[in-house]
N, CA, C and O atoms as CSV, one atom per row, in Angstrom:
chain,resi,resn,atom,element,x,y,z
A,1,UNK,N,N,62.639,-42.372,-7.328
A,1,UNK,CA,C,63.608,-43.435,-7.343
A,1,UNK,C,C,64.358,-43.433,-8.673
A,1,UNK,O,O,63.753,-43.006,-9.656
A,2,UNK,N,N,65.555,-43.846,-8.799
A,2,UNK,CA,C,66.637,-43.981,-9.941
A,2,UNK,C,C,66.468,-45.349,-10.025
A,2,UNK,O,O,66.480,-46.302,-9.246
A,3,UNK,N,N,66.273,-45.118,-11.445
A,3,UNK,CA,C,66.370,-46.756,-12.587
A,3,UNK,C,C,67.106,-48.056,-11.564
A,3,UNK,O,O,66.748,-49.205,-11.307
A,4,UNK,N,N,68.449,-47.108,-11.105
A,4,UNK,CA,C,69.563,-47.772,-10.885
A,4,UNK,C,C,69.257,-49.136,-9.306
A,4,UNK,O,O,69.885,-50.091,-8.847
A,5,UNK,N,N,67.797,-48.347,-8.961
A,5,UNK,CA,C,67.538,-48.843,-7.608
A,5,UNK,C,C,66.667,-50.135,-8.299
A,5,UNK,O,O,66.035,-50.848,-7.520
A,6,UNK,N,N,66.639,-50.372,-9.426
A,6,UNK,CA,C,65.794,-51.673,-9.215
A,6,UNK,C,C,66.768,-52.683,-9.986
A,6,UNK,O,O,66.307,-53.678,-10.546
A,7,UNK,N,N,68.067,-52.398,-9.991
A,7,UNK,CA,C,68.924,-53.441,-9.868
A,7,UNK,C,C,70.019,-53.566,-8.308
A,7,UNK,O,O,70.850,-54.467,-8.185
A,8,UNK,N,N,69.881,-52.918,-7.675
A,8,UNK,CA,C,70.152,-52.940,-6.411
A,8,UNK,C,C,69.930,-54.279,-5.866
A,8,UNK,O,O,68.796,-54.759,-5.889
A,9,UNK,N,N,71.299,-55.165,-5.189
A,9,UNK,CA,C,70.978,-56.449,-5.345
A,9,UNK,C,C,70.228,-57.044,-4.047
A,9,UNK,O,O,69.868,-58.219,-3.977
A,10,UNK,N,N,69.989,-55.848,-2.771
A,10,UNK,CA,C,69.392,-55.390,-1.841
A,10,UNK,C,C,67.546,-55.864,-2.259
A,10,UNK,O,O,66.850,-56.594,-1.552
A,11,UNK,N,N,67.070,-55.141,-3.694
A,11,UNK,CA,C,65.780,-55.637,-3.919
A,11,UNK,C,C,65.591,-56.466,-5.401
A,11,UNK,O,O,64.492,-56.843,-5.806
A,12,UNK,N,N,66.698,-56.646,-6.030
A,12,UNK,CA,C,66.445,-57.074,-7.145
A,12,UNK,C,C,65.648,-58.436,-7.643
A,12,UNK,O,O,65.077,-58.791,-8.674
A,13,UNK,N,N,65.928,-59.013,-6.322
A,13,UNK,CA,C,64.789,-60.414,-6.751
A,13,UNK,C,C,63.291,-59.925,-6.373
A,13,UNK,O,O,62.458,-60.581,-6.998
A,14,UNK,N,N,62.711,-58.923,-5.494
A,14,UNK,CA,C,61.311,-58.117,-6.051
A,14,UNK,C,C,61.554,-57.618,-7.020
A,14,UNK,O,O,60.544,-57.752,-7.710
A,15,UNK,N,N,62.354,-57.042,-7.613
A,15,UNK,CA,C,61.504,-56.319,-8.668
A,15,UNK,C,C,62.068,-57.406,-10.308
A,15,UNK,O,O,62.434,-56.914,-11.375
A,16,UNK,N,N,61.973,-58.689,-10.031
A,16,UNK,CA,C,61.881,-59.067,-10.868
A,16,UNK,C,C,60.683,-60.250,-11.042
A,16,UNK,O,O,60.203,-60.938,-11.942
A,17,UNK,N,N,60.497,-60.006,-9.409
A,17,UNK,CA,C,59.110,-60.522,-9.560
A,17,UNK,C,C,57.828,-59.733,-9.584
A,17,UNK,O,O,56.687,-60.133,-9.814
A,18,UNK,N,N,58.310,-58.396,-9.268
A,18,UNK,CA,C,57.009,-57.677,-9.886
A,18,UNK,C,C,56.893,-56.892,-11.151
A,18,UNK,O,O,56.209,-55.978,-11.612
A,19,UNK,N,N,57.875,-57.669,-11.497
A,19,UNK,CA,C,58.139,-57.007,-13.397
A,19,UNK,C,C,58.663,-55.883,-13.511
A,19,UNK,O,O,58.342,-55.504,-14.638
A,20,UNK,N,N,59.112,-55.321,-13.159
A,20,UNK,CA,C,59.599,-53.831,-13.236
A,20,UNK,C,C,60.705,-53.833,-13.784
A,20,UNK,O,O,61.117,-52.854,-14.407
A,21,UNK,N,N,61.576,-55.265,-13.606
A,21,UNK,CA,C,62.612,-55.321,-14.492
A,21,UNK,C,C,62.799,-56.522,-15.384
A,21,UNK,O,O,62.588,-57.337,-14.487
A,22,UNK,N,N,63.015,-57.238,-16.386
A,22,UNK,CA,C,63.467,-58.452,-16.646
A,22,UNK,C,C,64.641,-58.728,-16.606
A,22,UNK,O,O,65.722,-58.160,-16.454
A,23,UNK,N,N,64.029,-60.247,-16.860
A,23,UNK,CA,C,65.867,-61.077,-16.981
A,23,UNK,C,C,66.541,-60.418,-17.681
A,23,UNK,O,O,67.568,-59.927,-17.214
A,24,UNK,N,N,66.182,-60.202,-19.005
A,24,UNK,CA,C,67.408,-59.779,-20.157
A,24,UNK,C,C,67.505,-58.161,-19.867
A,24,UNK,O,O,68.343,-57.495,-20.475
A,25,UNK,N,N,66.629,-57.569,-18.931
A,25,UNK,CA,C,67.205,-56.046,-19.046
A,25,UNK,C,C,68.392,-55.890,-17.470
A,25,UNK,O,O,69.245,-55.043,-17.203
A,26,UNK,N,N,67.984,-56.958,-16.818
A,26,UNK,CA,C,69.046,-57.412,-15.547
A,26,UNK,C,C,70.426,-57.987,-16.140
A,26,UNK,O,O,71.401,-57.419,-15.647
A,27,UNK,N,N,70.697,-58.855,-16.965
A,27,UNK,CA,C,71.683,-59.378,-17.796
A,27,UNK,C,C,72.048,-58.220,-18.981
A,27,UNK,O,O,73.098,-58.440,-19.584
A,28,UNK,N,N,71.562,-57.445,-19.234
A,28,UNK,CA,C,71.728,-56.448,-20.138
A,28,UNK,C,C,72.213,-55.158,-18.993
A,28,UNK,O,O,72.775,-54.208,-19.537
A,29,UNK,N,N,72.099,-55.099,-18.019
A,29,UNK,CA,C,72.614,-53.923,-16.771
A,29,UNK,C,C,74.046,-54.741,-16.415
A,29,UNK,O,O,75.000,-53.983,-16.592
A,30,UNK,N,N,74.356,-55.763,-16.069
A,30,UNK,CA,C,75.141,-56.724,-15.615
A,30,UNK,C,C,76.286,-56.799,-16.556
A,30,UNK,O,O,77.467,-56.679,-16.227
A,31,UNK,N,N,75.766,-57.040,-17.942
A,31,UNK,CA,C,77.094,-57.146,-18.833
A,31,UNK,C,C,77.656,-55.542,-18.923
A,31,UNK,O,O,78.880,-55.481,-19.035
A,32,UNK,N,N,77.144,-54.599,-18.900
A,32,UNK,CA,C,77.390,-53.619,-18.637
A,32,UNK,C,C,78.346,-52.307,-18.088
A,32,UNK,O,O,78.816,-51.257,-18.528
A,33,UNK,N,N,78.305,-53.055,-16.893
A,33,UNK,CA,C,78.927,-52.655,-15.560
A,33,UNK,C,C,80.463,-52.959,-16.427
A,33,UNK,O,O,80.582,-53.633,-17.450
A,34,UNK,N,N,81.704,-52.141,-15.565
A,34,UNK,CA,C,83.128,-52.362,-15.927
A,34,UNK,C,C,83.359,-53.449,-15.284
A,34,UNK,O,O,82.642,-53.968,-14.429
A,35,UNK,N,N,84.355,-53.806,-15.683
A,35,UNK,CA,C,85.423,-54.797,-14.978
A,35,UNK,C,C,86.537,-54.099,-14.010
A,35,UNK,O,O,87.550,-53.526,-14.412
A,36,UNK,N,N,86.132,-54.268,-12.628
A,36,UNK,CA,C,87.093,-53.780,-11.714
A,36,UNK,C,C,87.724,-54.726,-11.134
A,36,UNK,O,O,88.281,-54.417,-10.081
A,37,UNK,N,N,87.829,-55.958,-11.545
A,37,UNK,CA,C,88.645,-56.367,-10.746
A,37,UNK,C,C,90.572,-55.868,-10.271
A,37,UNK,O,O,91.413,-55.403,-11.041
A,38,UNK,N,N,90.658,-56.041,-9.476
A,38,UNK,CA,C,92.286,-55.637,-8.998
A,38,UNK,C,C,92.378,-54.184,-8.899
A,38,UNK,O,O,93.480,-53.637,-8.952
A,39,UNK,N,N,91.152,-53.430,-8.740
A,39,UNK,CA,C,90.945,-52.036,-8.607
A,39,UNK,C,C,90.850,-51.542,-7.302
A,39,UNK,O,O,91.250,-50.427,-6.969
A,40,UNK,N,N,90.116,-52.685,-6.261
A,40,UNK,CA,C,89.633,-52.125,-4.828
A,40,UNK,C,C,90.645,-52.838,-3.837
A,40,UNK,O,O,91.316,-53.851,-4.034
A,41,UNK,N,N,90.575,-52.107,-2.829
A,41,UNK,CA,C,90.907,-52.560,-1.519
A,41,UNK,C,C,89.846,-53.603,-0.600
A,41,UNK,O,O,88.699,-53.281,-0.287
A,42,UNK,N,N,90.395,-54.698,-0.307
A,42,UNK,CA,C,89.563,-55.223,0.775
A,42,UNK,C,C,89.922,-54.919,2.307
A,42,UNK,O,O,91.063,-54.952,2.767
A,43,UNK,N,N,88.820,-54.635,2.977
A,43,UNK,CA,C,88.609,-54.587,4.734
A,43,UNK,C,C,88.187,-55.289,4.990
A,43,UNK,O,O,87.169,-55.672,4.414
A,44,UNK,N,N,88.751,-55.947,6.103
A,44,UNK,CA,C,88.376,-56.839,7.135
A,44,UNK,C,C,87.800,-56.116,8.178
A,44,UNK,O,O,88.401,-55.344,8.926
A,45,UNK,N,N,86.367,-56.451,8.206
A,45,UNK,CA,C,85.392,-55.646,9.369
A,45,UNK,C,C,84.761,-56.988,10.212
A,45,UNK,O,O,84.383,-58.096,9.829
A,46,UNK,N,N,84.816,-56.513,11.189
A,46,UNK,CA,C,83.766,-57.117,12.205
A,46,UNK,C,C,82.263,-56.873,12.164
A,46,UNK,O,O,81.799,-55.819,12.597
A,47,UNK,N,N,81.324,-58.046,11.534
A,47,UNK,CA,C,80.143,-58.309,11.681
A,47,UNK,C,C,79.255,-58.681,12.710
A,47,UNK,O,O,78.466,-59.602,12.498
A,48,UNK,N,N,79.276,-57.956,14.057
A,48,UNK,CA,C,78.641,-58.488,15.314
A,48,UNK,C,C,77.567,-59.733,15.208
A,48,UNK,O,O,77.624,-60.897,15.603
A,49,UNK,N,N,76.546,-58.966,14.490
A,49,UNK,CA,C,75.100,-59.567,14.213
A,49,UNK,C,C,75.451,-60.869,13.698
A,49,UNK,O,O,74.654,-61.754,14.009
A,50,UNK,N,N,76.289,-61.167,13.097
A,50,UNK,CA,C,76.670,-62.000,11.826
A,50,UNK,C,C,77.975,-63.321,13.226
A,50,UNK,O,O,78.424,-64.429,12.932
A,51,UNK,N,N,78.080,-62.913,13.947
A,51,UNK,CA,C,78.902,-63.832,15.094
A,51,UNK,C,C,78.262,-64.732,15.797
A,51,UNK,O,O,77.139,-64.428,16.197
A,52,UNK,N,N,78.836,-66.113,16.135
A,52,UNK,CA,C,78.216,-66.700,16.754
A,52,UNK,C,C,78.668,-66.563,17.996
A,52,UNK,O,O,79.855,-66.380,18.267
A,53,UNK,N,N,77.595,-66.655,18.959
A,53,UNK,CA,C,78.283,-66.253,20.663
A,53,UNK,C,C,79.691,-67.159,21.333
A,53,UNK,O,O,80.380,-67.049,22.347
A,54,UNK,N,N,79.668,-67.801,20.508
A,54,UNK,CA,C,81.288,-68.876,21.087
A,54,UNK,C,C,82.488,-68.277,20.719
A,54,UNK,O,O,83.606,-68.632,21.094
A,55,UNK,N,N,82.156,-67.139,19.797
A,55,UNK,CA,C,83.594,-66.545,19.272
A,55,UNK,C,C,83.786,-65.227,19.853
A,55,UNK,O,O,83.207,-64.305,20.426
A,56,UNK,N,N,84.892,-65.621,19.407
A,56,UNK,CA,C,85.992,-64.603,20.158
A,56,UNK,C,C,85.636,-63.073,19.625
A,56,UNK,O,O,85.685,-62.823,18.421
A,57,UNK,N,N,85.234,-61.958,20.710
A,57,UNK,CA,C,84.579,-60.752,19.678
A,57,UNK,C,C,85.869,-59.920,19.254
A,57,UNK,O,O,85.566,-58.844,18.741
A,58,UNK,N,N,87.133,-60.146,19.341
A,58,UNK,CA,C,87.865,-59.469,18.851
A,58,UNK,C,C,88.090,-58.174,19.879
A,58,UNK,O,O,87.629,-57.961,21.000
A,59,UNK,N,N,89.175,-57.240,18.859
A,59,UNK,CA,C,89.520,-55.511,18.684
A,59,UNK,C,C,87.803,-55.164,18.623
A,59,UNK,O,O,86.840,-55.498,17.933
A,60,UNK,N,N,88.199,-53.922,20.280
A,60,UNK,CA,C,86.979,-52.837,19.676
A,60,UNK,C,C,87.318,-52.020,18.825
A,60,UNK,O,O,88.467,-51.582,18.882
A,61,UNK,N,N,86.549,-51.636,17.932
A,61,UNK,CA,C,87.017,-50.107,17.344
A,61,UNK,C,C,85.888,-49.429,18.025
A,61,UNK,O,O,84.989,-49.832,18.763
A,62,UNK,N,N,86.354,-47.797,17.350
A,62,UNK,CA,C,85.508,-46.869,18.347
A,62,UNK,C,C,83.700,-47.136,17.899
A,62,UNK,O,O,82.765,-47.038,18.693
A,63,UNK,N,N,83.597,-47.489,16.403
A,63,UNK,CA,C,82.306,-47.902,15.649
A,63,UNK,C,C,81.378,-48.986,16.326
A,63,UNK,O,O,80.187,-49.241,16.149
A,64,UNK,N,N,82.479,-49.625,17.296
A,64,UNK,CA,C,81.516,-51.058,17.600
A,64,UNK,C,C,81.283,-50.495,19.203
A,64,UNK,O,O,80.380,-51.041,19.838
A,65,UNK,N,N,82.162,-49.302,19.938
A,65,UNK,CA,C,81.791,-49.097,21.375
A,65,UNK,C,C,80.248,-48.489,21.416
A,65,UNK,O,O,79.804,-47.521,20.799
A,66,UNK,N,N,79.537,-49.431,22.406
A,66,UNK,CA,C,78.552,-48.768,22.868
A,66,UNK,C,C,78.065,-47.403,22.756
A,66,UNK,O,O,79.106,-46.823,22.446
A,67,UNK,N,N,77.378,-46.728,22.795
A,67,UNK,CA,C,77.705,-45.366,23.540
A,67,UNK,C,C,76.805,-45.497,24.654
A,67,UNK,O,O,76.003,-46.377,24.967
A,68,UNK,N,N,77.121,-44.459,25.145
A,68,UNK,CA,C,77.101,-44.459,27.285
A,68,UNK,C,C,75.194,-44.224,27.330
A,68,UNK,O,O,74.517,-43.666,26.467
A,69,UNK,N,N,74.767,-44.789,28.482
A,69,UNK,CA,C,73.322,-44.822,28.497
A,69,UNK,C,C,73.468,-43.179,29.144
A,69,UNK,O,O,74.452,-42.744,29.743
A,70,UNK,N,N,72.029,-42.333,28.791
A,70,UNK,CA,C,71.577,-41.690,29.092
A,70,UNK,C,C,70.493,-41.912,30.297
A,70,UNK,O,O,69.765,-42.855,29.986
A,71,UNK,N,N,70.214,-41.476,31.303
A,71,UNK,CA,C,69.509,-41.815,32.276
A,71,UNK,C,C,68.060,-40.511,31.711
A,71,UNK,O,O,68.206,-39.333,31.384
A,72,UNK,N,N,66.662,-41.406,31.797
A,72,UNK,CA,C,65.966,-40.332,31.249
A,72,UNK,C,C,65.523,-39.013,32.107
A,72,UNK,O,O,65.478,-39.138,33.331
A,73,UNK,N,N,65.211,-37.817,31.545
A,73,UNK,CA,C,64.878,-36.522,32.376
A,73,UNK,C,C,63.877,-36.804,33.199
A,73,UNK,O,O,63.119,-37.713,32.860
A,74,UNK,N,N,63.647,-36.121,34.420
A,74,UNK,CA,C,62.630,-36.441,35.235
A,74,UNK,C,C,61.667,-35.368,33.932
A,74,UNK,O,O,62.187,-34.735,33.012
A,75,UNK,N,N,60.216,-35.457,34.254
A,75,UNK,CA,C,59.378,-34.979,34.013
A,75,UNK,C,C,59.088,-33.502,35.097
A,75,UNK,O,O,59.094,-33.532,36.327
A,76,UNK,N,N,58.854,-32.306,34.243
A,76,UNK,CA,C,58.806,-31.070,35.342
A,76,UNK,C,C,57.656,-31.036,36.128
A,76,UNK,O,O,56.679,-31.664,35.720
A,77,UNK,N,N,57.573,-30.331,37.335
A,77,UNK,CA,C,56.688,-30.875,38.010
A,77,UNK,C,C,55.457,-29.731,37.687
A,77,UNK,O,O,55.752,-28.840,36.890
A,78,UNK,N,N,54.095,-29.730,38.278
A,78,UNK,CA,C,53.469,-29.179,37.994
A,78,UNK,C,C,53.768,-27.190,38.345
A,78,UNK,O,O,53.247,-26.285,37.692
A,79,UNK,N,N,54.646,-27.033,39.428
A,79,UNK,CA,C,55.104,-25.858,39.498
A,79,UNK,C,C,56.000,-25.090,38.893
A,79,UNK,O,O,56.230,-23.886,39.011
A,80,UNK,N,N,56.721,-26.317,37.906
A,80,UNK,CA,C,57.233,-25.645,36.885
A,80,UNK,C,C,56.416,-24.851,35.767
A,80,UNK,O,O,56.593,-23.723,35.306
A,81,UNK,N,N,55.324,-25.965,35.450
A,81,UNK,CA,C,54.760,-25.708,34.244
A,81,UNK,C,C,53.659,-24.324,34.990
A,81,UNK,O,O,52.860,-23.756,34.246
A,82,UNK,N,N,53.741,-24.013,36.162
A,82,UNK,CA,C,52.737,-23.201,36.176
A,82,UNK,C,C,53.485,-21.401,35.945
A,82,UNK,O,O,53.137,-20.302,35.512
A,83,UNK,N,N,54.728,-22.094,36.589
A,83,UNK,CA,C,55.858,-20.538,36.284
A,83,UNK,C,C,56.146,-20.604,34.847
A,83,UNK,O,O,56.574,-19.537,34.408
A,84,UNK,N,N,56.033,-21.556,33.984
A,84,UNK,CA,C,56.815,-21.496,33.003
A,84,UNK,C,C,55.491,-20.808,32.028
A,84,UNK,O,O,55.823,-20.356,30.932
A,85,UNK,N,N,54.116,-20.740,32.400
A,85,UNK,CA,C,52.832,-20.406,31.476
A,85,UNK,C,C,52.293,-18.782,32.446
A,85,UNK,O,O,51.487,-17.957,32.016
A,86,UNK,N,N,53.035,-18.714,33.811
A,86,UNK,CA,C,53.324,-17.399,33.951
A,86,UNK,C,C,51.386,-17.446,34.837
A,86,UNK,O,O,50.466,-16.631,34.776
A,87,UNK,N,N,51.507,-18.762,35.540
A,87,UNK,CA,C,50.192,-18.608,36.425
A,87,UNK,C,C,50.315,-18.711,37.846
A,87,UNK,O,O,50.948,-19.698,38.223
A,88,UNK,N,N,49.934,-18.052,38.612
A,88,UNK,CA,C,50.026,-18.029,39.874
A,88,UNK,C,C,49.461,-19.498,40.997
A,88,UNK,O,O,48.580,-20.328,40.772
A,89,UNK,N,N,50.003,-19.412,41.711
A,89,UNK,CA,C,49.360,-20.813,42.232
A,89,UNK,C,C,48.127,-20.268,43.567
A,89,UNK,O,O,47.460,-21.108,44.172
């Protein structure tokens, strides 16, 4: 693992409760970092999980289509497996 993963804000409140990092070395990573503001682009994405069922689900994009069910393989039958191990019946 990289240093960088135990300020990851994903786990950073564990690992400041299991000491691995402190306050002042978290505030010392924090002051750190550049100032980007007015640097990035914002996207507007659709959060499914994050919707409540009364709303409106919007534009599909191709990311949010399903993909198509697979129907599962039958299982081979025992006369396969007996040609396929090359035994006579």
């Amino acid at each position: 693992m990289t240093e960088l993963f135990n300020y990851d804000v994903r786990v950073r409140e564990r690992m400041l409760r299991r000491g691995a990092i402190s306050d002042s070395e978290l505030a010392k990573h924090l002051d750190a970092l550049p100032d980007l503001e007015g640097r990035f682009d914002e996207l507007a994405l659709r959060q499914p999980a994050l919707q409540r069922g009364d709303e409106p689900a919007g534009p599909r994009t191709p990311s949010a289509i399903a993909p198509r069910s697979v129907p599962p393989a039958s299982p081979p039958s025992t006369e396969d497996l007996d040609e396929e191990w090359g035994e006579d019946s």
